[in-house]
C-alpha positions as CSV (number, residue, x, y, z in Angstrom):
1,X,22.5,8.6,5.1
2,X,24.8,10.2,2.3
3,X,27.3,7.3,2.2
4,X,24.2,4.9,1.7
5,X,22.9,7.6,-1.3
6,X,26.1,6.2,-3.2
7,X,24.9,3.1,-3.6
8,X,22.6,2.2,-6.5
9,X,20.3,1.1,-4.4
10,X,19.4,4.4,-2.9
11,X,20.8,6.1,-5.1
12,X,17.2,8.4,-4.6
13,X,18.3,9.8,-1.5
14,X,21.4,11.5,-2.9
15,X,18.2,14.3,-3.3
16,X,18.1,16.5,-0.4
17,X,14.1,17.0,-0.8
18,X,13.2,13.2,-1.4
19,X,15.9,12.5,1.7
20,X,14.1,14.3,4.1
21,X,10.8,13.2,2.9
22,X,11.9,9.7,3.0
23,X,13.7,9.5,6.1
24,X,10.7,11.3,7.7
25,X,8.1,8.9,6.1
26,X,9.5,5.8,7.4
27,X,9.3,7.0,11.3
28,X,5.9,8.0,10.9
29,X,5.1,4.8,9.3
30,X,6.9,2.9,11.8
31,X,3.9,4.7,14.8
32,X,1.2,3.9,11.8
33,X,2.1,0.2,11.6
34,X,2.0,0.1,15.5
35,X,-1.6,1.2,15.7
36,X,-2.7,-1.0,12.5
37,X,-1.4,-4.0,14.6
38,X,-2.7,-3.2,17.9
39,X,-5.7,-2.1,16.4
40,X,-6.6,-5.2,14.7
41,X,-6.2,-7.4,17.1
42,X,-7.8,-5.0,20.0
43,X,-10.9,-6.1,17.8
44,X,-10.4,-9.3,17.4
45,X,-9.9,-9.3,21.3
46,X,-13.3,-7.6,22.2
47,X,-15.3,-9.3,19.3
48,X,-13.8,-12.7,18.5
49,X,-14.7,-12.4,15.2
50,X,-13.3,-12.9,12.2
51,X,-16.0,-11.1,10.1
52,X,-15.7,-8.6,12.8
53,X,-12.0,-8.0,12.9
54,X,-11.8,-7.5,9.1
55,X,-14.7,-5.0,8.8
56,X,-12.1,-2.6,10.0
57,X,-10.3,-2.6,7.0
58,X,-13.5,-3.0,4.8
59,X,-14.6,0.8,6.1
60,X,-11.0,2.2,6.0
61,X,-11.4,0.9,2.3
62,X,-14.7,2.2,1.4
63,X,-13.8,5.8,1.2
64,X,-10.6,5.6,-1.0
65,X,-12.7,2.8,-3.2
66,X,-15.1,6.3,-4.0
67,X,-13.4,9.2,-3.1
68,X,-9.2,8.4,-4.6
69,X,-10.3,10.0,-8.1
70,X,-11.5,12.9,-6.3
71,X,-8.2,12.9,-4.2
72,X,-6.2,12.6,-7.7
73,X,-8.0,15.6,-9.5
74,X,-7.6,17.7,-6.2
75,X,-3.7,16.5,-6.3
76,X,-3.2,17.6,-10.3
77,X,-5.1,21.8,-8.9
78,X,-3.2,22.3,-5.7
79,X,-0.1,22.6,-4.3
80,X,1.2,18.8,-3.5
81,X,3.1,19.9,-0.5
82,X,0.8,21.6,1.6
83,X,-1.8,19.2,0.9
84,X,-0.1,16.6,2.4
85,X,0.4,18.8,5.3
86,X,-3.3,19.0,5.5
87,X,-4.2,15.5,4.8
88,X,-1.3,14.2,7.5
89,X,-2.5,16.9,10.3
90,X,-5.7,15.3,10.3
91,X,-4.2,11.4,10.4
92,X,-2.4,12.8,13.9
93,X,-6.2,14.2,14.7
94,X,-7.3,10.8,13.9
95,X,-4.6,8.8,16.2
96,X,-5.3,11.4,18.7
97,X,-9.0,11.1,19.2
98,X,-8.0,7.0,19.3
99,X,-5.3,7.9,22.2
100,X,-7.9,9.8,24.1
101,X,-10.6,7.2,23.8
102,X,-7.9,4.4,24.8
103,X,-6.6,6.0,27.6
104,X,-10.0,6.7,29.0
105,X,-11.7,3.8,28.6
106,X,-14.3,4.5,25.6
107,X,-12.9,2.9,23.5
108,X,-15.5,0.7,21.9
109,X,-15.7,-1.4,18.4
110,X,-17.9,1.1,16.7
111,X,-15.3,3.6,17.5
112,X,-12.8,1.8,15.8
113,X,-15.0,1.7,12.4
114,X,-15.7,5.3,12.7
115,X,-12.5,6.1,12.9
116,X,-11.5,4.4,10.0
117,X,-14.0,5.3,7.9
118,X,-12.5,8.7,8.6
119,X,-8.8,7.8,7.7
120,X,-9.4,5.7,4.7
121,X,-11.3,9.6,3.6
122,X,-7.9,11.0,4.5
123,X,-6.2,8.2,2.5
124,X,-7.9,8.7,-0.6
125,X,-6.4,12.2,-0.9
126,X,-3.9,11.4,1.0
127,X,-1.6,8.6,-1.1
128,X,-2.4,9.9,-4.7
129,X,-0.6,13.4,-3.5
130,X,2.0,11.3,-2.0
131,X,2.5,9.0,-5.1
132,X,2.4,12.2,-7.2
133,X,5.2,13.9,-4.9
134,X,7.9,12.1,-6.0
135,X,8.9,12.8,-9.1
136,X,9.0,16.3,-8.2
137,X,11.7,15.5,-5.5
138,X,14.2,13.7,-7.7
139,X,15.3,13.3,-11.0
140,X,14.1,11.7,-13.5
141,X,16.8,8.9,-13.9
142,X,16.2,8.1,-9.8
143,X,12.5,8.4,-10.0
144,X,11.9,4.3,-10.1
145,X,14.8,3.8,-7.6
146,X,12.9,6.4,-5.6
147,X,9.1,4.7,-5.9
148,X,11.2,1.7,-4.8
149,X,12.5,2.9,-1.4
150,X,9.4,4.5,-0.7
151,X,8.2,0.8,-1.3
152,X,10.9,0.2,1.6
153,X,10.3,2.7,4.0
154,X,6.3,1.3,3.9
155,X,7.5,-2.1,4.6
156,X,10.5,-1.2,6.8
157,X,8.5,0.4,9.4
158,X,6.8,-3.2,9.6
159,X,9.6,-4.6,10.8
160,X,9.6,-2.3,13.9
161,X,6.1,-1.2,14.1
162,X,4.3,-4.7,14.5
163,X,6.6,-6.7,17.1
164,X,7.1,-3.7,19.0
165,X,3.4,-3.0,18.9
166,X,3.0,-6.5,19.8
167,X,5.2,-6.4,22.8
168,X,4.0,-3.6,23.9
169,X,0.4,-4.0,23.7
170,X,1.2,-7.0,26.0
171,X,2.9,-5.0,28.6
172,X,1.2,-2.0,28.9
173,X,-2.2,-2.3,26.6
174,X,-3.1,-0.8,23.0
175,X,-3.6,3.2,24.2
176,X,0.3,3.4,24.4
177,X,0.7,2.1,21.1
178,X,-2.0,4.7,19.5
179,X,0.0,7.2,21.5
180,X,3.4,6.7,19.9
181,X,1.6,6.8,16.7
182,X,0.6,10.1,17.3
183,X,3.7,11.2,18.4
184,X,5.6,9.8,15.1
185,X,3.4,12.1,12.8
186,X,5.8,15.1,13.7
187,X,8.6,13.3,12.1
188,X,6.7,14.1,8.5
189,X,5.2,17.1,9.4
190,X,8.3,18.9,10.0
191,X,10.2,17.8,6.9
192,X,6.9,18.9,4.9
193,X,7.6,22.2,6.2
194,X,10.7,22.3,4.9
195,X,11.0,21.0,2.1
196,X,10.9,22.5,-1.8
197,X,9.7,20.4,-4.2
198,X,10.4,21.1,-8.3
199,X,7.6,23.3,-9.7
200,X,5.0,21.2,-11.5
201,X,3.0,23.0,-14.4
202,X,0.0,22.4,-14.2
203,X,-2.6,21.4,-16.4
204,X,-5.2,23.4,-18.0
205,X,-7.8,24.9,-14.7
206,X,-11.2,22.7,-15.3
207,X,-14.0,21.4,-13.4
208,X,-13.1,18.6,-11.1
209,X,-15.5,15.9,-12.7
210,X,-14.1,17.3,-15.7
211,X,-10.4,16.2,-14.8
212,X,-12.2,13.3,-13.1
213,X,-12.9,12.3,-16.6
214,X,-9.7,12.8,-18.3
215,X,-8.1,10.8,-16.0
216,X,-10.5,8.1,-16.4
217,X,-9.9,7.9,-20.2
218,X,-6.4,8.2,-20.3
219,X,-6.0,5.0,-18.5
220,X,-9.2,3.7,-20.5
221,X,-7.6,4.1,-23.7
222,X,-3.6,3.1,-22.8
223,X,-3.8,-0.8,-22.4
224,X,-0.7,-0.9,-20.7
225,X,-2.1,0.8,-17.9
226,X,-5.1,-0.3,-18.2
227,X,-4.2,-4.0,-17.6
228,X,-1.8,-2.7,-15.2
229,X,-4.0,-0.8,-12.8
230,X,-6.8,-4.1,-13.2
231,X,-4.0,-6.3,-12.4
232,X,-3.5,-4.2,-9.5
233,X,-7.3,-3.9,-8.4
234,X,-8.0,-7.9,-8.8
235,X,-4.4,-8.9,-6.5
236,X,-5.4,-6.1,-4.1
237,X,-9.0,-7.5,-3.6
238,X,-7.3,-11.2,-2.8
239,X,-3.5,-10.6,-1.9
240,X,-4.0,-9.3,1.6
241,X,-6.2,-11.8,3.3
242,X,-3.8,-13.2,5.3
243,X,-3.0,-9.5,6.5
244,X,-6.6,-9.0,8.0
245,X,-7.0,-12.7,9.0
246,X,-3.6,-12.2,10.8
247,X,-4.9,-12.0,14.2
248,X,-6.6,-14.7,14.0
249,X,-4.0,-16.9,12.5
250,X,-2.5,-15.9,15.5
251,X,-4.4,-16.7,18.0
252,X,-6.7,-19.9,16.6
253,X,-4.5,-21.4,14.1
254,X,-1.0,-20.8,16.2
255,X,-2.2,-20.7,19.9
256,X,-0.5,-17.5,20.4
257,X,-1.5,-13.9,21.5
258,X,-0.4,-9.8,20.4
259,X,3.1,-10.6,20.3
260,X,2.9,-13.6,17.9
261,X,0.8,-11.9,15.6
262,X,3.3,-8.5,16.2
263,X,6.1,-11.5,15.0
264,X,4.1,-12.4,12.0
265,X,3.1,-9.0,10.7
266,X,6.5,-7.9,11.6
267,X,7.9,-11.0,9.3
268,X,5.9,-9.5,6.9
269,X,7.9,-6.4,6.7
270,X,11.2,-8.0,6.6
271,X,10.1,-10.1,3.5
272,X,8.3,-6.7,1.6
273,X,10.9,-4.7,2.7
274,X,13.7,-7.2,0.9
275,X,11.2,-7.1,-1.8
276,X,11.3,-3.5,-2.3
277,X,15.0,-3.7,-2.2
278,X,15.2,-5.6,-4.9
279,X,13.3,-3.6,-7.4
280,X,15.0,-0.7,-6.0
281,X,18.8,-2.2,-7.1
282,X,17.3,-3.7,-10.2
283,X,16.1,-0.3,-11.3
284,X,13.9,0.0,-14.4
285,X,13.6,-3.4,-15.8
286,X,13.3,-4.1,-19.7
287,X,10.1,-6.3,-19.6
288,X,8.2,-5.6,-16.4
289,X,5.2,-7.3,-17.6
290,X,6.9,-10.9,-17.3
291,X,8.5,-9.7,-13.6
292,X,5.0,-8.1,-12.4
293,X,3.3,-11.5,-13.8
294,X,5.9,-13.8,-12.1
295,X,5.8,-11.8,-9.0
296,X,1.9,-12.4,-8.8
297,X,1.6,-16.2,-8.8
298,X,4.9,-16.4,-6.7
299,X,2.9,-14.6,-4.3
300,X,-0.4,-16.6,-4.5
301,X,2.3,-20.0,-4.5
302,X,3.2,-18.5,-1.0
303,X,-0.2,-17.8,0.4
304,X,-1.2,-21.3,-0.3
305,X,1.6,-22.8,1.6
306,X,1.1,-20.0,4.4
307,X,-2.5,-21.4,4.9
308,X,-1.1,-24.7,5.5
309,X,1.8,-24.2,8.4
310,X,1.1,-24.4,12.4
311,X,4.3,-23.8,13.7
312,X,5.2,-20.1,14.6
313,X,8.9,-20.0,12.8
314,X,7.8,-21.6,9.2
315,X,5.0,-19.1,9.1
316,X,7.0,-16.4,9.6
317,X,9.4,-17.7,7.3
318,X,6.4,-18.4,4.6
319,X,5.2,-15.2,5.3
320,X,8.2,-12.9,4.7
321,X,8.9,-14.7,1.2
322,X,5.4,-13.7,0.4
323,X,5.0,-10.2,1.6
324,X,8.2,-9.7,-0.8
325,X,7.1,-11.6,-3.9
326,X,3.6,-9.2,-3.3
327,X,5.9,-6.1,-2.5
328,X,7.7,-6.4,-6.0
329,X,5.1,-6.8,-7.8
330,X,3.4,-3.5,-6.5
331,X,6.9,-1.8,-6.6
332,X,7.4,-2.8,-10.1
333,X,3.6,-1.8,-11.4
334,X,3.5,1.5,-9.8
335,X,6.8,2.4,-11.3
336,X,6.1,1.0,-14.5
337,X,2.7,3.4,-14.6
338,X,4.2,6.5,-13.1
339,X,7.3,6.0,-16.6
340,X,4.2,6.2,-19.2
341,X,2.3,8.7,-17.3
342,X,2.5,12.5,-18.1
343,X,3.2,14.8,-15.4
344,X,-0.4,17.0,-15.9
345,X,-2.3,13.5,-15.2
346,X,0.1,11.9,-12.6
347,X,-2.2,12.6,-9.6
348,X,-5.1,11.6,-11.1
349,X,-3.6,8.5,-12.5
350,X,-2.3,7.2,-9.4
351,X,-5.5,8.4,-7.3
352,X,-6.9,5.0,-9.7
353,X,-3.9,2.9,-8.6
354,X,-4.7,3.9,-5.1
355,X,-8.2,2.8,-5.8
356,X,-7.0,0.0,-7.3
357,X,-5.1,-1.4,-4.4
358,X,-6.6,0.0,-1.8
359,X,-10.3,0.3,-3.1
360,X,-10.3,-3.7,-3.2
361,X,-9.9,-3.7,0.3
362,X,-13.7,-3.6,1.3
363,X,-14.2,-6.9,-1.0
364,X,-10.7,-8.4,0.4
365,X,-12.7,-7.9,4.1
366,X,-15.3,-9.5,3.4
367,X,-14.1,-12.0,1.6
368,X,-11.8,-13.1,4.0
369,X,-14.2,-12.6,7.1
370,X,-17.2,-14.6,5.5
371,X,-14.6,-17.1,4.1
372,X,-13.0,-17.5,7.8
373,X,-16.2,-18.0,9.7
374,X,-17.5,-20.6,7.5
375,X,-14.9,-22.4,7.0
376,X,-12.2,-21.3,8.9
377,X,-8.8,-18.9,8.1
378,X,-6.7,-21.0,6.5
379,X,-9.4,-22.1,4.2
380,X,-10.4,-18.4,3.4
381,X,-6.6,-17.9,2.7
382,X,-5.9,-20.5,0.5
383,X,-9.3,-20.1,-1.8
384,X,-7.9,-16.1,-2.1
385,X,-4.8,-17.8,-3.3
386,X,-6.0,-19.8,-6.1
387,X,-8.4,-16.6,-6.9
388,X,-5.0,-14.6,-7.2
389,X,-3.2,-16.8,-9.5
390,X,-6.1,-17.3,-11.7
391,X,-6.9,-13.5,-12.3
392,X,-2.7,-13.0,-12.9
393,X,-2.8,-15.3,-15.6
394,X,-6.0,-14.0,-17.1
395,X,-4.5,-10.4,-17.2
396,X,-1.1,-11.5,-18.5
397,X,-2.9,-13.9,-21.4
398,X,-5.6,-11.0,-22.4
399,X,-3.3,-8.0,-22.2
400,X,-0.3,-9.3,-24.2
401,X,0.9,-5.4,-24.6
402,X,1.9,-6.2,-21.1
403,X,3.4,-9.3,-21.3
404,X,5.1,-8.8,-24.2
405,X,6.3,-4.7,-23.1
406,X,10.2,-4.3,-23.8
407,X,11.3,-0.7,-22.2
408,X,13.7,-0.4,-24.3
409,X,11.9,-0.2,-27.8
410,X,8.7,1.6,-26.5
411,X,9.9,5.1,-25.0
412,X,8.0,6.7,-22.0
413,X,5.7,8.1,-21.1
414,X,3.6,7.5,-23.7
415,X,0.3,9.5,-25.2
416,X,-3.0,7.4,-24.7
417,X,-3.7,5.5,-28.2
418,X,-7.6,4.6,-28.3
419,X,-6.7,2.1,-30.8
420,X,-4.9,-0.2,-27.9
421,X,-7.6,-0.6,-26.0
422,X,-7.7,-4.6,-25.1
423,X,-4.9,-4.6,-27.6
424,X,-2.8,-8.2,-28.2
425,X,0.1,-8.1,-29.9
C-alpha cells in the first residue's frame, strides 16, 4: 500500500488517516455491492417486475431526495468522525435485520422497501459526512486525487461484490450474501475508531434551517456550482437506468440468471473503476467544464448502444466503457465543487450533490420501471439516453461559466457572487 502511495495516481494514500479510511471503505463496499446485487434481483425473482424491481431504489432514494440538506447542516455542527460511526453502525443494523429475515424465511418484498427506505435515511447523513471527511484527511494538493480514489474504491468493490454475489446467490441463495455484508461493516468501523482527522473550525453555531439556508444560497448564487450540482441532479435522474433495469436485462433481454447479471454489474465496476483512475492520475484539470460535458454524452452515446446488444460479452463490454465515461464525469464534478467550496459550508454543499445524485433516483425508478413495462428495457434505456445527452448540452450551452471555466486563471474556492447567477460569459 505505501509503494502504490508513490505513484501519482494514489498519491492520496501516502496519508496515514485517508489510508486507513480508504482501504477500510472499499471492503465494506465490496459486502454493500453484494447485497445491492442480490437484492435486486431477489425482487425481480419473487415479483417479475420491472416497475417492481426498481421501486427498491425509488424508496432508498426518497429519503436522501428530503433529508441530504438536513444531513449536510448536521455534518458542518458535529464531529465528522463519530457521525459516521453512528450513521455506519446502523447500515450493519440494517444488513443485519435483512440477514435474519433471509435466513429465516420472512423475507418478503415489502421488507425489502422498508428496509431501504431506512438506509437511503442513513444515506442522507451518511455520504455528505463522508464527502466532507476528506479534506480533513489529506492535504490540500491530494485532496482531488483523493475524491478520485474514493471514486475507485466505490467502483472497485463492483468488480468483486456483484459476480461474487452473483455466484453465490446461485449456490447457496441471497441470505449468505446479506450476511457477508454485514460482516464487511467492521472493516470501516474499526479504522473510524482510529483514526484522527485535521481539526475543522467550524462555522458560526445557528439553527439548522438557518444553515439549511446558507447552504442553499451559496450554491444559488455561485453559477459554477450551481450548473454543476443541476448537471449532476438531471444525469443522476437518467444515467442509472440501466443499473436498476439490470436484472432484467439479465434475465429477459439476455436469457441469463444471478450470475449473468453479477457479470454485468460487475463489468460495471471494472469500467467506473478505470474511470475513476483516470481522473485520479489526471489530477485537477484546467477546464473541467469541457471534460464533465464530454464525459456526459460519451455516457448517454454508450447507453444507447448498451440498449441495443443481446449477446452477454459486448454488453459487458458496452457496459464497462459506460460506467467509466459516467464515473469521470461524477469524479470530475465533485472534485471540481469541493475546490470552490469553503470548508464552513463543505457539508452542507455536498449534502446538495448527494441530493443531486442520489435524490434523482426516485424519478430514475420510475422512469425506468414505467418505461420497461410499456415498452420494454431496452426501450426505457435508450429514451433515458437521449434525455441524458439532451439535458448535458442544455447545461453546458446555458451555463457558459462552466464551459468556458479555466483553473488556472480563476483561483479556488471562491466566495458566492450573486451577480453570476445564470451568468454567460
Amino acid at each position: 500500500m505505501r509503494s502504490l502511495s508513490s505513484l501519482s495516481t494514489f498519491s492520496g494514500l501516502r496519508h496515514r488517516n485517508y489510508r486507513l479510511f480508504w482501504t477500510g471503505s472499499l471492503v465494506s463496499l465490496i459486502g454493500t455491492w453484494m447485497q445491492g446485487t442480490a437484492q435486486s434481483y431477489l425482487v425481480w425473482e419473487l415479483t417479475r417486475s420491472p416497475l417492481a424491481t426498481t421501486l427498491t431504489t425509488l424508496f432508498f432514494g426518497l429519503p436522501s431526495m428530503l433529508l441530504s440538506l438536513v444531513g449536510g447542516a448536521i455534518a458542518d455542527r458535529v464531529d465528522r468522525r463519530r457521525l459516521l460511526l453512528t450513521t455506519q453502525s446502523l447500515f450493519t443494523l440494517q444488513a443485519a435485520i435483512l440477514t435474519v429475515l433471509a435466513f429465516g424465511g420472512w423475507l418478503q418484498v415489502w421488507h425489502i422497501y422498508l428496509l431501504a427506505l431506512f438506509s437511503g435515511a442513513i444515506i442522507a447523513v451518511d455520504a455528505p459526512t463522508r464527502q466532507s471527511l476528506v479534506p480533513s484527511l489529506v492535504s490540500r494538493e491530494d485532496l482531488s486525487n483523493a475524491i478520485a480514489l474514493n471514486s475507485t474504491a466505490f467502483n472497485g468493490a463492483r468488480v468483486i461484490g456483484p459476480p461474487l454475489a452473483g455466484l453465490l446467490y446461485a449456490a447457496a441463495g441471497p441470505a449468505w450474501c446479506f450476511l457477508l455484508n454485514t460482516v464487511s461493516f467492521l472493516a470501516i468501523l474499526y479504522p473510524l475508531s482510529i483514526i484522527r482527522p485535521e481539526p475543522v473550525t467550524p462555522g458560526p453555531r445557528r439553527a439548522v434551517w438557518h444553515q439549511v439556508r446558507e447552504g442553499l444560497d451559496y450554491s444559488r448564487h455561485h453559477a459554477l456550482i450551481f450548473a454543476l450540482l443541476l448537471m449532476v441532479a438531471l444525469v443522476g435522474t437518467f444515467a442509472f437506468t440501466y443499473i436498476v433495469l439490470m436484472p432484467v436485462i439479465a434475465s429477459q433481454v439476455l436469457g441469463g440468471g444471478p450470475r449473468e447479471n453479477g457479470f454485468l454489474t460487475g463489468a460495471a465496476g471494472v469500467g467506473a473503476t478505470l474511470g475513476a483512475l483516470t481522473v485520479a492520475t489526471l489530477g485537477r484539470a484546467r477546464r473541467p467544464g469541457r471534460i464533465i460535458a464530454g464525459f456526459g454524452l460519451a455516457g448517454a452515446a454508450g447507453l444507447v448502444l448498451f440498449s441495443l446488444s443481446r449477446t452477454l460479452l459486448l454488453s459487458m463490454v458496452i457496459t464497462a466503457a459506460t460506467a467509466g465515461a459516467i464515473m469521470a464525469f461524477l469524479a470530475t464534478t465533485n472534485s471540481t465543487i469541493q475546490a470552490y467550496t469553503p470548508d464552513a459550508l463543505r457539508g452542507r454543499i455536498m449534502s446538495l450533490y448527494t441530493m443531486a445524485l442520489i435524490g434523482g433516483g426516485p424519478a430514475n425508478a420510475l422512469l425506468a420501471g414505467v418505461l420497461a413495462n410499456a415498452l420494454g428495457a431496452p426501450m426505457a434505456i435508450a429514451i433515458s439516453a437521449v434525455l441524458m445527452a439532451l439535458a448535458v448540452i442544455f447545461i453546458a450551452s446555458r451555463y457558459r461559466s462552466l464551459y468556458d471555466l479555466d483553473t488556472n486563471e480563476e483561483p479556488a474556492p471562491v466566495e458566492p457572487t450573486p451577480q453570476l447567477v445564470g451568468s454567460r460569459r
